[in-house]
N, C-alpha and C positions, 0 to 999 in steps of 0.2 A: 471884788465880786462883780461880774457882769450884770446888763440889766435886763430883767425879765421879761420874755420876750412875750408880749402880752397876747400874741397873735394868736398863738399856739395854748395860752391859757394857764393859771397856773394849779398845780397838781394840789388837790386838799385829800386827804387821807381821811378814812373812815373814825379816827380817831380823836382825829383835830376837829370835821364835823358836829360827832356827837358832843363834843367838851364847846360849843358854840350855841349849841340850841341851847334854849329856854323858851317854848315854844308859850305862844296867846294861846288860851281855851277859847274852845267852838262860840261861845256865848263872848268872849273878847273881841274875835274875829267880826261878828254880824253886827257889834255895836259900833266898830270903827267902818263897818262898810253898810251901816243903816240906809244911805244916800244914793247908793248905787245902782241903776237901774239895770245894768247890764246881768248878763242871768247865771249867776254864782254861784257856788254851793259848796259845801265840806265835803271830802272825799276821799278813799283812803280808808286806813281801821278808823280813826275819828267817826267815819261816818253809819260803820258798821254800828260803832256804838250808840251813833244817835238815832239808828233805826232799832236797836233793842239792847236793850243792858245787860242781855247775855253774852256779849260781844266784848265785854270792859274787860280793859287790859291798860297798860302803862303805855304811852305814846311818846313819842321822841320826838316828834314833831309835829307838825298843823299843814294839811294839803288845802286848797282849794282848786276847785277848775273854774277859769271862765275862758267866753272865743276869745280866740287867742287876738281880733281885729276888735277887740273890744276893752283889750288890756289896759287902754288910755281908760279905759272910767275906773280902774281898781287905783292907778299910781298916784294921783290927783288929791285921793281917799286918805291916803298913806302920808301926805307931807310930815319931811322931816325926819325922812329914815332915808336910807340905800338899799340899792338891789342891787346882786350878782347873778350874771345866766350862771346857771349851774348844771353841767351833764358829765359821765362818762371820768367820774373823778376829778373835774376840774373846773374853776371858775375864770370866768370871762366877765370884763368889763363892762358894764350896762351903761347906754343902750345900745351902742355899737356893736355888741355880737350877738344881737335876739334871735338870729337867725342861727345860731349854735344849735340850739337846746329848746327844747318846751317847758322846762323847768327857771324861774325866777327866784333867787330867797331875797327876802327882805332881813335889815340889820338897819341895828339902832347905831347910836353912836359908839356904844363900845365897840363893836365887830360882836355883838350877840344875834341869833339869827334868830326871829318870831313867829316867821310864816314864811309857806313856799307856795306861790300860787302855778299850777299848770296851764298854758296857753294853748287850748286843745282845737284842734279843727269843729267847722261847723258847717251846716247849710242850712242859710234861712233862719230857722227858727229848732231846729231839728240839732242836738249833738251830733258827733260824726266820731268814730272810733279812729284814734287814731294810727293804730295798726292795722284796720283795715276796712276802709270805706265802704262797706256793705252792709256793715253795721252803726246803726242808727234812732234816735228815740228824739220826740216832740222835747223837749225841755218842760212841758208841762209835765212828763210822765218822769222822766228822768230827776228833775230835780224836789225832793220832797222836803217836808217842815216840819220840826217840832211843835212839841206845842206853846212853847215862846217866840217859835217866831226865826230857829235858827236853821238855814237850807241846809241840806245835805243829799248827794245823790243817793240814788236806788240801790238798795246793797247787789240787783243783779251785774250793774254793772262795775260795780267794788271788787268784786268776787271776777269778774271776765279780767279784768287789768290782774290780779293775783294767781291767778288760774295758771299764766309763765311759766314764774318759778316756781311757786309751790314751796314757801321756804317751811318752815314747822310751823311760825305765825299766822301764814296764810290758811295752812290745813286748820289750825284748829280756828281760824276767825268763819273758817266752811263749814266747819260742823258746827259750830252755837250759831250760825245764823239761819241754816239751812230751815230747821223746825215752822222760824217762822217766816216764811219764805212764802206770797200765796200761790196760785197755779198759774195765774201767770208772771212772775216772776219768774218760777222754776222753768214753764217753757220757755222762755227768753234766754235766760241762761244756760239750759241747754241746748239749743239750737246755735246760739253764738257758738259755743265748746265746740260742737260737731263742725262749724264752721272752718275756724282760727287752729283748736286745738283735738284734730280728732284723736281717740283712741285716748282723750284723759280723762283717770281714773273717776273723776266725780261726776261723769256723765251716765257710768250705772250708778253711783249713789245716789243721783238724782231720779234714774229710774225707779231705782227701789225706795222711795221716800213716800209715807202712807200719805 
């Protein structure tokens, strides 16, 4: 057998992925990056959940975002484990292809995968979407806390990265969280919608929301 040509990356299946996670909980993740000053958060259904527990469902994995020029203070965090870029079905060699993908997993020594952190654009002080830079929030609004203590972003902007595909998951993590959504959230997120994605369907549901 030839040898894998690492350039090109090599191909992981949806299958092999899932049979790999054993993800850390939200409260695992903030106790191993307690030290961190760079400005992180859970994100993802994870975070829907930690904005309301109408949102619990089974997780398969653990997301975080941090800037992505800021990555050096999560890895430091981490001694003792591996990371692969991970995109588009395929993994890549860390750190030599960070510029693949925005997506990093972390793995222990078995080849178990714990957390996947996102290396997202920024300016300043301000998140930056990375679909498309017009879209943007302080990091003070953006990134919110339980009441232990553990970050999580703003479900408006959980809900704008899901808004894509729209898979069944994403629909129903929009309807349990919508209720508690306050006005401005809902403006935000629908305004992004009209943006990014006009004519989807959750921008009259969002209309008609009492």
């Amino acid at each position: 057998m030839g040898a894998v040509d690492l350039s090109v990356g090599r191909p992981i299946s949806d299958a092999e992925a899932t049979s790999r996670w054993a993800a850390w909980s939200p409260v695992d993740v903030a106790e191993r990056l307690a030290t961190v000053r760079a400005p992180w958060c859970i994100t993802a259904g994870w975070a829907l959940e930690l904005f309301t527990d109408d949102a619990a469902r089974d997780h398969s994995d653990v997301e975080i975002g941090v800037p992505a020029h800021r990555f050096g203070e999560i890895s430091p965090a981490l001694d003792g484990y591996e990371w692969d870029v991970v995109g588009d079905g395929r993994l890549w060699p860390y750190p030599d292809h960070l510029d693949r993908h925005f997506q990093t997993w972390l793995r222990d020594d078995a080849g178990t995968y714990r957390l996947d952190v996102f290396r997202e654009p920024h300016a300043g002080d301000h998140w930056v979407y990375r679909r498309n830079s017009a879209i943007s929030l302080p990091y003070d609004v953006m990134i919110r806390r339980t009441t232990d203590g553990v970050p999580y972003s703003t479900p408006e902007v959980v809900l704008l990265f899901k808004a894509k595909h729209c898979r069944a998951k994403d629909e129903l993590d929009f309807r349990r969280v919508l209720p508690h959504l306050d006005q401005a959230m809902r403006a935000r997120l629908q305004s992004w919608l009209r943006l990014v994605h006009p004519g989807h369907h959750w921008i009259g549901v969002l209309d008609a929301a009492p």
